[in-house]
Short mmCIF file of the C-alpha atoms (twelve columns), coordinates in Angstrom:
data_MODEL
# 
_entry.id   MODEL 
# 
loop_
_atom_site.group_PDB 
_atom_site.id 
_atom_site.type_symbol 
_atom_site.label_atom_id 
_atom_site.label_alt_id 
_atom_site.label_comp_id 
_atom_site.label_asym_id 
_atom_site.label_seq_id 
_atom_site.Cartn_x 
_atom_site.Cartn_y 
_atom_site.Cartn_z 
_atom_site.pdbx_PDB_model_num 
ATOM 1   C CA . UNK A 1   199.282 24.135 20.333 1 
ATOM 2   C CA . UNK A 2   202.568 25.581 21.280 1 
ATOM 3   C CA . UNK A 3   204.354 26.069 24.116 1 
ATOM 4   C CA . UNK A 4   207.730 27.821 25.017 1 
ATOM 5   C CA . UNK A 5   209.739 27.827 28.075 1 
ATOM 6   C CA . UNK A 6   212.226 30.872 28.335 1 
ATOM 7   C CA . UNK A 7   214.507 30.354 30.824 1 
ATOM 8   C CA . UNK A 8   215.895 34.016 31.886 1 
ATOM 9   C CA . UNK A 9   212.187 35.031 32.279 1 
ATOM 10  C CA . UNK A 10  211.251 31.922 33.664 1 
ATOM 11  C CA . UNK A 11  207.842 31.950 31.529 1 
ATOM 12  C CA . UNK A 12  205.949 28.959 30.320 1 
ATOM 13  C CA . UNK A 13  203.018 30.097 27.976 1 
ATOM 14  C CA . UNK A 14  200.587 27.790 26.256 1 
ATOM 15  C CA . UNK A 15  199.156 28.833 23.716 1 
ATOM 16  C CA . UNK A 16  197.477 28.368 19.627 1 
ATOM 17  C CA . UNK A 17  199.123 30.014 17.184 1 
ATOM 18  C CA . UNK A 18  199.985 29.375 13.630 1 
ATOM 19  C CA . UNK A 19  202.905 30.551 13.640 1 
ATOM 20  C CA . UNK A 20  204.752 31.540 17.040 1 
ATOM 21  C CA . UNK A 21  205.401 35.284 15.594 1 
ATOM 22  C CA . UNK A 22  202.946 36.707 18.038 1 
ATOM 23  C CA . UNK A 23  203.149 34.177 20.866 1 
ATOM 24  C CA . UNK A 24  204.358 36.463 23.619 1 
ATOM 25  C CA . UNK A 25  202.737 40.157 22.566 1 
ATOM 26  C CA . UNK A 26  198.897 38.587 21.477 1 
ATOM 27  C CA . UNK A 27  197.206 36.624 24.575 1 
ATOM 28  C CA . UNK A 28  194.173 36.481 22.485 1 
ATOM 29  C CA . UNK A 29  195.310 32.611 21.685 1 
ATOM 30  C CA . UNK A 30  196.792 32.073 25.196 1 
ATOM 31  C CA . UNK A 31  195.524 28.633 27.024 1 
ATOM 32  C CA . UNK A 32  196.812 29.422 30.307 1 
ATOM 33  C CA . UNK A 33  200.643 30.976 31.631 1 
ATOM 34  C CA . UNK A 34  202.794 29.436 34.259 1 
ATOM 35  C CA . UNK A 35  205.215 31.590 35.925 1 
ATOM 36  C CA . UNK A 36  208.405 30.368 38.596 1 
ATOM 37  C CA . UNK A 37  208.954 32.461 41.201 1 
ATOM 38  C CA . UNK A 38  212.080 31.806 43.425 1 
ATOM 39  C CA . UNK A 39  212.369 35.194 45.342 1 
ATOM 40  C CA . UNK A 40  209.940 37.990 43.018 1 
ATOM 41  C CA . UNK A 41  206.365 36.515 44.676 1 
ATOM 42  C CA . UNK A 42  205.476 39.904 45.391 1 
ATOM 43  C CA . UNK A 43  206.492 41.109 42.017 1 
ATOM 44  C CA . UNK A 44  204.937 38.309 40.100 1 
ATOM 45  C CA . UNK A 45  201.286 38.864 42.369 1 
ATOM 46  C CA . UNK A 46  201.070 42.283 42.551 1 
ATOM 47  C CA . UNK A 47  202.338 43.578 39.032 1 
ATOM 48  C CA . UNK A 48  203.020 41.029 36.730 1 
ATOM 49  C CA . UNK A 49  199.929 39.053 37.652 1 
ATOM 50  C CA . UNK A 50  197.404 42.647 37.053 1 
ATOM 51  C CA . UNK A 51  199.261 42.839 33.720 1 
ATOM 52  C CA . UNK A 52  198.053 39.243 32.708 1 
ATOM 53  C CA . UNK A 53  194.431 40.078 33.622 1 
ATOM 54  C CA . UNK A 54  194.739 43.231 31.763 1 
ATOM 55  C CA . UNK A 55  196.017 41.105 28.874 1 
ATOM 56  C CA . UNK A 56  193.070 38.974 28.836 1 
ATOM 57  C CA . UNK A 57  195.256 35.588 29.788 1 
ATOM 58  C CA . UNK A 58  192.508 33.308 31.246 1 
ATOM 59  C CA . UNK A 59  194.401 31.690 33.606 1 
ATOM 60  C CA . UNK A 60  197.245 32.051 35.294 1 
ATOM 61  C CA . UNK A 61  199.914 29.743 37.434 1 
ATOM 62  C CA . UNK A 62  202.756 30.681 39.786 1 
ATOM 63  C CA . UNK A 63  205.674 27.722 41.054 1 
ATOM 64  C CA . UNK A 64  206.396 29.603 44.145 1 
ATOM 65  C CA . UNK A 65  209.277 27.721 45.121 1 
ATOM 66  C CA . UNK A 66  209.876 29.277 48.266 1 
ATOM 67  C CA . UNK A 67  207.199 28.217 50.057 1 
ATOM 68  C CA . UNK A 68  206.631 24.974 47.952 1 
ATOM 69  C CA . UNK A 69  203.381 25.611 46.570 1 
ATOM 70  C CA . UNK A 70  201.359 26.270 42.917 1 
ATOM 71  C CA . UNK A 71  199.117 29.238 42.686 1 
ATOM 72  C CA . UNK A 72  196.580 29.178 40.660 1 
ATOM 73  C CA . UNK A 73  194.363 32.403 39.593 1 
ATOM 74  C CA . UNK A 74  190.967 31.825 37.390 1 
ATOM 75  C CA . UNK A 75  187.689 33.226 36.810 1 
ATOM 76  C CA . UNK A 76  188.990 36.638 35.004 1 
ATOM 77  C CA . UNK A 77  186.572 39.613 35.455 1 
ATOM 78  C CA . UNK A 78  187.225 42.486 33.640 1 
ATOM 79  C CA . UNK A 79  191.425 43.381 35.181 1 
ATOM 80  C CA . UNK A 80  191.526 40.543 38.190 1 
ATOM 81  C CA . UNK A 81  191.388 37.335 39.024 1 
ATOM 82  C CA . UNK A 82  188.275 36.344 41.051 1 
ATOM 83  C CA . UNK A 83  189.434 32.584 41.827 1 
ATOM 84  C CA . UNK A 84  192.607 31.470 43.748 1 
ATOM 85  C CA . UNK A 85  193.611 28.500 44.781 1 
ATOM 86  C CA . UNK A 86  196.948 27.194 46.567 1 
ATOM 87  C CA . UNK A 87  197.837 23.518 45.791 1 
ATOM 88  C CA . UNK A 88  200.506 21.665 47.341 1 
ATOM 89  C CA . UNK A 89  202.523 18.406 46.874 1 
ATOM 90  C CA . UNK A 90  199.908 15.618 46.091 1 
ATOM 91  C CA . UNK A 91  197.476 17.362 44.699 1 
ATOM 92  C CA . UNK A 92  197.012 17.735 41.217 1 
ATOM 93  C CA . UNK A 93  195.505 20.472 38.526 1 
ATOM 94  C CA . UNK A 94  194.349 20.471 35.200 1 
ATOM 95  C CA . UNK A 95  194.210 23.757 32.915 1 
ATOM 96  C CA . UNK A 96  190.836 24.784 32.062 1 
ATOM 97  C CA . UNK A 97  191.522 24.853 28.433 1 
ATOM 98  C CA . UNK A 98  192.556 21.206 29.041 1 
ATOM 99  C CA . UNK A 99  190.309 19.566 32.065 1 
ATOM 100 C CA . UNK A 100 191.805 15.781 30.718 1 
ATOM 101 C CA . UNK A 101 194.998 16.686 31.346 1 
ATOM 102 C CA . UNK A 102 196.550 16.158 34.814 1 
ATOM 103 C CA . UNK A 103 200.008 17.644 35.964 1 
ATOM 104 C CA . UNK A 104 201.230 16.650 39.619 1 
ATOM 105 C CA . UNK A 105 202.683 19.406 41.540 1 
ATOM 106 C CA . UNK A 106 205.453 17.908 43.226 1 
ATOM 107 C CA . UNK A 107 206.094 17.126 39.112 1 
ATOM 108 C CA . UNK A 108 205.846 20.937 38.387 1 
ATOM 109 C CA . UNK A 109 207.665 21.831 41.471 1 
ATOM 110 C CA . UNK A 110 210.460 19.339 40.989 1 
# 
């Protein structure tokens, strides 16, 4: 498993690859993608989000730090998302790809 953070897109994707030569053009092998959003929420829903569910990324989080929240869009059909779900500080979530695993959101919020 590999996963990079980079910082000027502000992109955390999880994902298998042998070697990370493909990691951020082939979704194929992508776990799940968390995104930060400070102020490009509407960006990050309405076109970068579309462009992961045409990609085939199974699941898909957004750190909207504005309003203090995790988004966090499953159950891809075809181009969308047909589960959504808005979690908050003391909750927690677990990727699908890794149900055992537990992150915090105040922890992924900071």
């Amino acid at each position: 498993m590999i996963a990079r953070y980079v910082p000027f897109k502000r992109v955390l994707c999880v994902s298998r690859s042998k070697n990370g030569d493909s990691l951020w053009t082939n979704t194929k092998h992508t776990f799940f993608v968390v995104e930060t959003s400070e102020s490009s929420l509407a960006f990050d829903r309405k076109i970068k989000l579309p462009r992961y569910a045409l990609c085939g990324t199974l699941e898909v989080w957004i750190e909207d730090l504005r309003h203090d929240v995790i988004l966090v869009f499953r159950e891809l059909e075809k181009d969308a998302y047909k589960s959504s779900v808005t979690l908050h500080r003391g909750q927690s979530v677990s990727p699908l790809a890794f149900p055992d695993v537990q992150f915090k959101v105040e922890d992924l919020l900071g």
